[in-house]
Each structure stands twice: as C-alpha cells, then as structure tokens.
C-alpha positions in Angstrom: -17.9 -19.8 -13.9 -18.9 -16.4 -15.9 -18.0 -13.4 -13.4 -19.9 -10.7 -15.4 -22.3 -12.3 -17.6 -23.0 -8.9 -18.7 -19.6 -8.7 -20.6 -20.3 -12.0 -22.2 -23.4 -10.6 -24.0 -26.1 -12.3 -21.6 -29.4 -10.0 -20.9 -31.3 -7.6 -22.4 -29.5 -4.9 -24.5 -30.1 -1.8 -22.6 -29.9 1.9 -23.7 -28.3 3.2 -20.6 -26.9 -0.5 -18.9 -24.0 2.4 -17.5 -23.9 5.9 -17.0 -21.0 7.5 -15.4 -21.1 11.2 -14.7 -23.9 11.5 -17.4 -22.7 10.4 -19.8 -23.9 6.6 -21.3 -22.5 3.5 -22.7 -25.2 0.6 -24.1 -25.2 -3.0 -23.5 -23.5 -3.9 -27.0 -21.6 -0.5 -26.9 -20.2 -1.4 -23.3 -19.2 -5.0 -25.1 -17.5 -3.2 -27.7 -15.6 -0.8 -25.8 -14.4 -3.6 -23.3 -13.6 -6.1 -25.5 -10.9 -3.3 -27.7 -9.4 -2.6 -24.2 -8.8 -5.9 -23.9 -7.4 -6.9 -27.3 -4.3 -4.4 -26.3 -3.6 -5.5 -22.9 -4.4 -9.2 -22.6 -1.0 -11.0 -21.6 0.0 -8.2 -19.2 1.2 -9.3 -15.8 -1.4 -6.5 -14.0 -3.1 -3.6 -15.2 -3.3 0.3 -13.6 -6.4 2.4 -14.1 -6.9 6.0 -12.3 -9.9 5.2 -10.5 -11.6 8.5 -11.4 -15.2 8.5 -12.1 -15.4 8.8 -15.9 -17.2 6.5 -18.0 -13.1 5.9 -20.1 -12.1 4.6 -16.6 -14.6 2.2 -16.2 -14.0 0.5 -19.5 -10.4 0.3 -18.8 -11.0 -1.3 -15.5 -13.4 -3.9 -16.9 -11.3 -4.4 -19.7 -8.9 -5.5 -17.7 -11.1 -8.2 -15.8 -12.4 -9.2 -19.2 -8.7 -9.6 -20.5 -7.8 -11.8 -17.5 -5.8 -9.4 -15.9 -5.0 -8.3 -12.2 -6.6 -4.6 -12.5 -5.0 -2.2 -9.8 -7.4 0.9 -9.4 -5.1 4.2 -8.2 -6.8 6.5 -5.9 -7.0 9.7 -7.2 -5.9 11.6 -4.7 -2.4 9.6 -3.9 0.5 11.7 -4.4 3.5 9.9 -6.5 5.4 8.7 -3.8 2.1 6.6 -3.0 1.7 6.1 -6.3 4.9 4.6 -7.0 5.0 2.4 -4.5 1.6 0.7 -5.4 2.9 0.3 -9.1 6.1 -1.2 -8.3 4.4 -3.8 -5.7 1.7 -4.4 -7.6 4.1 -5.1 -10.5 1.6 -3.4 -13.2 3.2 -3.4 -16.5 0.3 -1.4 -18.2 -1.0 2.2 -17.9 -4.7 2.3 -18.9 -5.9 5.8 -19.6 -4.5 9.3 -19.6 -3.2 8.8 -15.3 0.5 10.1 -14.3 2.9 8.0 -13.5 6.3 10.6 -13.4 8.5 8.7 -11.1 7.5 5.1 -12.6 7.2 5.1 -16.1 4.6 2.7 -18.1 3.7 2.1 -21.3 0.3 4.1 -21.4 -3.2 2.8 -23.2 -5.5 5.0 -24.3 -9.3 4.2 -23.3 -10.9 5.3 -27.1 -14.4 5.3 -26.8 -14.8 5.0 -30.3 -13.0 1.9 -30.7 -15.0 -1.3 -30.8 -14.1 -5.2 -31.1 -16.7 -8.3 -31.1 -12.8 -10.3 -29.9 -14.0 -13.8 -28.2 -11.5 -13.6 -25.1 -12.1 -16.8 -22.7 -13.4 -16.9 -19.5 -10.0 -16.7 -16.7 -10.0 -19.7 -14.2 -12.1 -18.9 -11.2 -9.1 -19.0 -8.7 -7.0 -16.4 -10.4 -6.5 -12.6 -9.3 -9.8 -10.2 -10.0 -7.9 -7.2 -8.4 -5.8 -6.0 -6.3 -7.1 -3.2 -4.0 -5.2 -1.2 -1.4 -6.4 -0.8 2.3 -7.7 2.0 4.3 -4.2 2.8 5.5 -6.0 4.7 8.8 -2.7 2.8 11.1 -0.1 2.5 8.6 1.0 2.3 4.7 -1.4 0.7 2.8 -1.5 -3.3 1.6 -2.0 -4.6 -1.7 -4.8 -7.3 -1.0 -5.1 -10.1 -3.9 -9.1 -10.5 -4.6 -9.8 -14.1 -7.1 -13.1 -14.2 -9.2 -13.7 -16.7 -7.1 -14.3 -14.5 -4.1 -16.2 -12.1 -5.7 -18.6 -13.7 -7.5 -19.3 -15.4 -4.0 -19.9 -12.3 -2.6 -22.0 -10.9 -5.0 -24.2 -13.9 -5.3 -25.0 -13.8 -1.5 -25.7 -10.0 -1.3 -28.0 -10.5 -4.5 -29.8 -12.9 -2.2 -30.0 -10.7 0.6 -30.5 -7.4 -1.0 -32.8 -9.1 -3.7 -31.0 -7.7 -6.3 -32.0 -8.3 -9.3 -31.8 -7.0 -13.1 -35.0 -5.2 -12.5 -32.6 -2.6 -10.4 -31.3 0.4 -11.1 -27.8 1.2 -8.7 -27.1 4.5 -8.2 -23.5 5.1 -6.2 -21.0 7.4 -5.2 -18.4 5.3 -3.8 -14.7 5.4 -5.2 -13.7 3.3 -7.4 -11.2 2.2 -5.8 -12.6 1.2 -2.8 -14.0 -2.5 -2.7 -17.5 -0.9 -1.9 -17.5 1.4 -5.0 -15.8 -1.3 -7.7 -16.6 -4.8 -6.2 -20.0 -4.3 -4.9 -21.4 -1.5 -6.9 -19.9 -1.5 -10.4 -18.9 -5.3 -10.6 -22.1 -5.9 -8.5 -25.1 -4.3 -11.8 -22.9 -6.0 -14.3 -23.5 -9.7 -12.3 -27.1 -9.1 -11.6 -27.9 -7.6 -14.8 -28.8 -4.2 -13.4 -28.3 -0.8 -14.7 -25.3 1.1 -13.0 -25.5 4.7 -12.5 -22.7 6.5 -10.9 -22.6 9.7 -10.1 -20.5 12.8 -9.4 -20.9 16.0 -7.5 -22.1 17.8 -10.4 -24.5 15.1 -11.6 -28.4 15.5 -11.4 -29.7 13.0 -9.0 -31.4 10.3 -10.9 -34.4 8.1 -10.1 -32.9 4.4 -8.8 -34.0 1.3 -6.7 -30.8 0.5 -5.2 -28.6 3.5 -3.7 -25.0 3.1 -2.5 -23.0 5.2 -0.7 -20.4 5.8 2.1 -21.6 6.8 5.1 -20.1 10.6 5.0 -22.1 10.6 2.2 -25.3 9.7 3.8 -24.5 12.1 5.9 -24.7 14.9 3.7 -27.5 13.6 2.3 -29.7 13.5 5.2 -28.6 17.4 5.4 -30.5 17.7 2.4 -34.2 18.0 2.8 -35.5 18.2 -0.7 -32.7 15.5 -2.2 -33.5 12.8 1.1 -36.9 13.1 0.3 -36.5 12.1 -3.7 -34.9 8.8 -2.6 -38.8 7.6 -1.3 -39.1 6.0 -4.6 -35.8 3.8 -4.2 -36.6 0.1 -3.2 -33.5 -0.3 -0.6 -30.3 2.2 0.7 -27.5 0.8 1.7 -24.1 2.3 3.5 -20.8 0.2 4.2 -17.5 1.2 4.4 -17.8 2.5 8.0 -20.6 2.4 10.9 -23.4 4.6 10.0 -24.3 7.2 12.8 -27.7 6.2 14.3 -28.8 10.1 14.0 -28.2 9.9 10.5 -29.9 7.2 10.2 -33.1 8.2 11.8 -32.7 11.4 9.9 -32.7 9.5 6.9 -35.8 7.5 7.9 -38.2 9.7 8.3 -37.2 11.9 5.3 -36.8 8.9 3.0 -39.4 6.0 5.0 -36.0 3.4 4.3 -33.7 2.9 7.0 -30.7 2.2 5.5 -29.5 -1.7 5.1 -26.2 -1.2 6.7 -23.0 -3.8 5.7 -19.4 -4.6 7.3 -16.8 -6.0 5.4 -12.9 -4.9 4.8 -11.1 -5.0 1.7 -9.8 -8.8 2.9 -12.9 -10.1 3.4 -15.3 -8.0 1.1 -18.9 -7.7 2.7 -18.9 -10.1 5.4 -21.7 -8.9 7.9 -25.2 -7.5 6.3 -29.3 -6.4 7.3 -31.1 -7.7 4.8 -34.0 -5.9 2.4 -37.1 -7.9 4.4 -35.5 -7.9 7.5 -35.9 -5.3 10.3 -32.8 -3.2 10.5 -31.8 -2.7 14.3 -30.3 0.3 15.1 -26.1 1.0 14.8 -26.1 -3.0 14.0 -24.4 -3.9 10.8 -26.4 -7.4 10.4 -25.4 -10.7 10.7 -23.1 -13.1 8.5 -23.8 -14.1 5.4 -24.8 -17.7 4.6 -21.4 -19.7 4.8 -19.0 -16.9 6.5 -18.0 -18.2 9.5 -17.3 -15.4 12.4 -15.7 -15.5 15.4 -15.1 -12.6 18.4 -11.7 -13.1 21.0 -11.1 -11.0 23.7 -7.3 -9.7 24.6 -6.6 -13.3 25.8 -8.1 -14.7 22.9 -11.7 -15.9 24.9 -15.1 -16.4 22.8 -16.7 -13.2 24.2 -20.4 -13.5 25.1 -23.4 -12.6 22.8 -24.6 -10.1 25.4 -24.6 -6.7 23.5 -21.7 -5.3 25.6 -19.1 -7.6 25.1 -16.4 -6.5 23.2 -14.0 -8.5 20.8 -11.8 -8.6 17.8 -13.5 -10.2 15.2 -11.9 -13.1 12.6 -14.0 -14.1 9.7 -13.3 -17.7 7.9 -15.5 -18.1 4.3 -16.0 -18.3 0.4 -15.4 -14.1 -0.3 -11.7 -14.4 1.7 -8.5 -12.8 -0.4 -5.8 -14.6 -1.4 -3.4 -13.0 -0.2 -1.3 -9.7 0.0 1.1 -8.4 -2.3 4.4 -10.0 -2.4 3.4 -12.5 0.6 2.1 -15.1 -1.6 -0.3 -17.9 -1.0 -2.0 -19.1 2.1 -5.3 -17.2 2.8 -8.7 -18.5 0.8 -12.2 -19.8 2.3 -10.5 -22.5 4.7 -8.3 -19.8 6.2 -9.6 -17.5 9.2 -8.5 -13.6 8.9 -8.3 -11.3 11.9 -9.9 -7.9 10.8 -8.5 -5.6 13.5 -12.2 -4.8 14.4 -13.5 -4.7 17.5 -17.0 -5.5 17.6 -20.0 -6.5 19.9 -22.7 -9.2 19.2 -26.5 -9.0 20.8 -28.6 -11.9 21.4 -30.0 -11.5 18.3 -27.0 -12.5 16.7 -26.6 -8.6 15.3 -23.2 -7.1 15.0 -21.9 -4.0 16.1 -18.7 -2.7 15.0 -17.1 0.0 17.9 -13.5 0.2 15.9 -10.4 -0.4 15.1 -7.9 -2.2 18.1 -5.5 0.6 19.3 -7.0 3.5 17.3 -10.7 3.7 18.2 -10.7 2.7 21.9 -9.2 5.1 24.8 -8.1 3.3 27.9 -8.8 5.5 30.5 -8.5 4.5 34.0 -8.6 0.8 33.6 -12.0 0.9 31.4 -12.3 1.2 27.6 -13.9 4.3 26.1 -15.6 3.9 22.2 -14.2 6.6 20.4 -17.3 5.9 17.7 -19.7 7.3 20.5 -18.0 10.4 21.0 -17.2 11.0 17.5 -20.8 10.7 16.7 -22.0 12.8 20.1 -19.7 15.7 18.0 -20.8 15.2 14.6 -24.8 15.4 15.9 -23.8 19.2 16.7 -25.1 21.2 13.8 -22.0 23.0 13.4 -19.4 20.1 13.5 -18.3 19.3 9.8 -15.7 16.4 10.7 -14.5 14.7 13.7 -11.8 12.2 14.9 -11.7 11.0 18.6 -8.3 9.3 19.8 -6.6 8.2 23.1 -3.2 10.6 23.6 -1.1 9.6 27.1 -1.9 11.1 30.8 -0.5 10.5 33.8 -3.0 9.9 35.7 -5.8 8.5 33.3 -3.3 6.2 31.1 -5.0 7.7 28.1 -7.2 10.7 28.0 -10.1 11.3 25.1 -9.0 13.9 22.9 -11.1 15.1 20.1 -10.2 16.7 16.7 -12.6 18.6 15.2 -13.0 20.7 12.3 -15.9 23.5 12.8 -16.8 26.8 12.7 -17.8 29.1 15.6 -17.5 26.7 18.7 -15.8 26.5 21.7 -14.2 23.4 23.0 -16.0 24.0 26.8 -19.2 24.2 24.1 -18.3 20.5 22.5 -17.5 19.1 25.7 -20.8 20.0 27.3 -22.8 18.8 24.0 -21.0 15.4 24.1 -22.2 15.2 28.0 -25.6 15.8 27.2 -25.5 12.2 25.9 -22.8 10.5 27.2 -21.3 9.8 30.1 -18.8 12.4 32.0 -15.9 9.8 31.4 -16.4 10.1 27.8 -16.6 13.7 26.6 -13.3 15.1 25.8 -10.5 16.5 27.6 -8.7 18.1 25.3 -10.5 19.5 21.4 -8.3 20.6 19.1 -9.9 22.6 15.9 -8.2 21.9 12.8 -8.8 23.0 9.5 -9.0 19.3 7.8 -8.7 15.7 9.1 -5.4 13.7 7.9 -6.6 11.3 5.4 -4.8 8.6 3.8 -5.1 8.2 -0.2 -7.7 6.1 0.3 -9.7 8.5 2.3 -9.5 6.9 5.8 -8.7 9.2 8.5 -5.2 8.2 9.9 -5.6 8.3 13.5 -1.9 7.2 14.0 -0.8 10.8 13.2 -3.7 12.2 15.5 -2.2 9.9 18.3 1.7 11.1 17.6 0.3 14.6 17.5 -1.3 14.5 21.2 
C-alpha cells in the first residue's frame, strides 16, 4: 500500500503541486525536499514538527511520513508546560525545524529548502503509526491518539469517493496543522488524490480553488465577508468539519456562494466518520451519514438503541477501517474490529442523517428534569450581529439542577438584550440566566474551548 503516491513520484509534475503561505514547492522539488528530510531522521523513534503554516513545516512533517516515522505536530500556541508533556509522552527523539523546546531538550533538524536527495526510502508497513495527534482537550488534558497508514489511507479513499476528489482539484484550507482536519484530510488528503494543495494564511490573497476546507469559525467569518463569499462561486464543493456548522452561516453562505457547504463529523480517534456528499442534497445542521464500511451506533444513559426519530438523543460509538490504534502509552487494542465511544451526543432522522448536539456533560444543561442543547443557544447568540464568540454551559441552581449560563465576548450589549434575542427563537427554558461578558473564551492548545473551566467558574 503507497499512502502518498505523490511522494513516490506518481502524477503529473506540477508547478505549484503545494503552496503554503505563497510561497511554492513543485512536484520533483517537493520530492527533493522530502526525501533530504528524511535521509537525516529515518531510524528515529518519532519525529516533532511546529505545526506552523510554512511551506519548511510541511516538508518536515512529510518527511517524517516518508522516513517511516511517527510525526507529532506541536500546536503553536501550546505553552512549554504543554509542550513538554506531549514530547516526553510522545517519546519524540527529533526536533524538525527551528520550534522551542526549553524545558525538553532535542536534537534539532533544520528544514533546508535548498537541500535535495533522489534517496529510495521503502514504503513502511501499512499497520504502523502515521501520527500521533493530540485531542481537543475542551474536558481535560489532551491525549496522544496513535493514527496507522492503514487508517488513513482508508479514510481518504472513502472521502475521495464521496467528495469526488480527484487530481483535477485544487484544495485550498485553513485548518491547523495540527488538527486531523488540517494535516490528515487536507494536506495528506491533495498528496493521495493527486491534487494541488493550497494553504493559506491570514495575510494570503485568496486564490481560485475547487475544493475549500475550513473550520467552521472560519466559515463564519467568511460568510461576514460579502465580496470574498461571493469569489468562492467558482469552487466545485465547500466543506467544514471539526465542529457543527451554524445553520445561519450556512444559509448565509449559500446564497452568497450558491454551495451549501458539505458538512463532516469525525474526532481525532476516528478521523471523518459521518459525511454529505458532493451529489447529494445537504440537509440542514445534519452532518451526513456513515461512510461505506463505518459501522455506527447511538445508546442512551442506560445504554438503549435510541430511535431514528430526529429527537432522540444518544452517545454515539463508531466501529470501522479509519479507527486509531490506540493512545499514547496505553498500547494496543483499538483498530477496525474495535467499537470507540466518541463522547458525542447526537440525533439521527429517518433519513438516516446525523446531527451532532455535543459533548456528554459539557454541552447539555439539565434543567428541571429535561436536557437543554447548549449548541442552540450558542448559535441563537452568535446570530446577533454584535456577538464575536460564545460558550453556553450548565453551572448548579437550587431549584433548576443546572441553569443555562452563557459566556459571551461582545461589544455594546446588555445581558437582558441577549437574553431577549435568544427568546426570539428559542424557547423561554433555553435563553440564559445568567451572561457573563468576557474579553476571550478559554481555549485549550488545540483551540477547543474548555468548558470545564467555564463550568468551575459558574
């Protein structure tokens, strides 16, 4: 099995096959490149790269997966205590790049752009460790989560097919790089297909692409943006994943753009489980449905098949080919045979559609013996034009059990003002009791919002 036949010099030689912040590697130069990074770290037990977007770091990070070794992306934003700990668990030996690593010292490899090798280095064994990315963190410290070549190339081969992806695109993305989304599905995603890869940052000028990635905060801001929605017309399909995409963002972005965006579920465990596909029709706040050969199932508290009714609500396991392998320093024992619990609640229509409502114990308020979807209210609050960010969590009352309490960062608002916004579309038992206005949402180093600390705060 080839993972990136692109790095084994199959297709056409492209010009531009990956630009990264403007600036442009070809098809034999990319070859080059990757190939010298791996000459001086093949053997290593795992491999580091600062997952910031520069053309160096993407070389280093496919060097490593062309070496044959574990490549562990650090977000940029982690501060060393986080960064520390994912070295030392991760057990990375090697520092690609010019990254920091003060309280854990490695032996550092430059990414020379310059530097070129035509090195034959063999295809690893499909079963052995791709990467090893770090979750969310949004309820607790992070997990290292062991990703084969296996799983990946399973993943991407299905989403090719329902995406119809082919090496006629052009992806253009956003999404970290060291997020599954950004790394897995975007980057590693053009170099399977045979697609150009374009990925941007904020300073970039906005080129012309088929297939568009990004998070759903992004498409957020997007949407915002009259004259930059409207150049996406061109683009064959828009896709968001990560998170649930607010339906008024969606609409927004429909009829400035004529796409509504493909929407796609997955977690770092089981990479993109749940998708709407390119010639399907997309329904509303669904994220799809399972991809051919992942297996899904929804419990309820007592661990009952919940109904396919739209309103039934469940946690939802998944059981397939694009599983991990396991976390960090656990060992063995996940894999397609296995079935993993996501910690997603979720609904399924009679369709077969999914809807994810949120995480178990963060994104549901019990309130008087019923459960209230903080996703609703978060995205009643961000539909006001001057709420920039917005977290919605259960805190304790006495009479209530748990009361909805919002925080919010905006400018110029009241809380009565929120409150009676929220109950223009929802009902009175969900708008907020209590807003709190904050200057910035906690945020783990992965960019989730940690709603634990929201909860402890009250």
């Amino acid at each position: 099995m080839t993972l990136l036949p692109a790095l084994r010099g199959f297709g056409a030689d492209r010009a531009d096959a990956v630009v990264v912040a403007g600036d442009t590697l070809s098809s034999e130069a990319l070859l080059g490149c990757v190939t010298a990074v791996a000459d001086r770290i093949k053997g290593a037990v795992a491999v580091a790269v600062e997952a910031t977007p520069s053309l160096e770091t993407v070389v280093g990070m496919l060097g490593a997966l062309h070496a044959g070794v574990p490549l562990v992306p650090l977000p940029p934003g982690a501060d060393e205590c986080e960064r520390g700990r994912i070295l030392r668990q991760s057990r990375a030996t090697v520092l690609l790049g010019r990254g920091r690593c003060d309280d854990h010292p490695l032996p550092t490899v430059p990414v020379d752009l310059r530097q070129r090798s035509s090195t034959h280095h063999p295809e690893p064994a499909p079963g052995t460790d791709a990467v090893i990315l770090y979750t969310g963190g949004a309820g607790g410290p992070p997990r290292g989560v062991r990703i084969s070549r296996r799983a990946i190339a399973a993943n991407l081969d299905l989403l090719a097919d329902a995406w119809r992806w082919s090496p006629e695109d052009v992806v253009v993305q956003q999404a970290p790089l060291f997020r599954a989304y950004g790394l897995v599905i975007g980057l590693l995603g053009a170099l399977r297909a045979g697609s150009r890869f374009v990925h941007l940052d904020r300073a970039a000028a906005r080129p012309l692409g088929t297939m568009y990635l990004a998070l759903p905060e992004q498409w957020a801001r997007v949407a915002l943006d009259v004259r930059r929605a409207r150049s996406l017309s061109a683009a064959r399909i828009l896709i968001s994943a990560d998170a649930p995409l607010a339906s008024a963002v969606a609409e927004r972005l429909r009829l400035l753009t004529s796409h509504t965006p493909v929407q796609a579920y997955g977690t770092t465990e089981t990479l993109v489980a749940l998708t709407g596909r390119a010639d399907g029709r997309t329904v509303a706040g669904a994220v799809g449905t399972p991809l051919p050969g992942v297996q899904t199932r929804v419990l309820d508290r007592e661990a009952r098949p919940v109904p396919a009714d739209g309103e039934s609500v469940g946690e939802l396991s998944v059981c397939g080919p694009t599983l991990f392998s396991g976390y960090v320093g656990a060992g063995q024992g996940i894999g397609a045979g296995h079935w993993h619990a996501t910690g997603d609640l979720v609904s399924v229509a009679a369709d077969g559609s999914y809807r994810v409502i949120g995480r178990c114990g963060l994104d549901v308020v019990h309130s008087r013996g019923r459960r209230v979807h903080a996703g609703q209210i978060e995205e009643a609050l961000l539909s006001h034009p001057g709420v920039r960010d917005a977290a919605v969590v259960g805190t304790p009352h006495d009479g209530l059990g748990e009361q909805v309490t919002a925080y919010v960062v905006a400018e110029g608002l009241t809380a009565q003002m929120l409150i009676d916004h929220v109950g223009r579309y929802l009902s009175a038992g969900q708008r907020p009791r209590r807003v709190h206005f904050v200057d910035e949402l906690p945020r783990s180093a992965l960019g989730r919002i940690r709603k634990s600390l929201l909860i402890a705060a009250g």
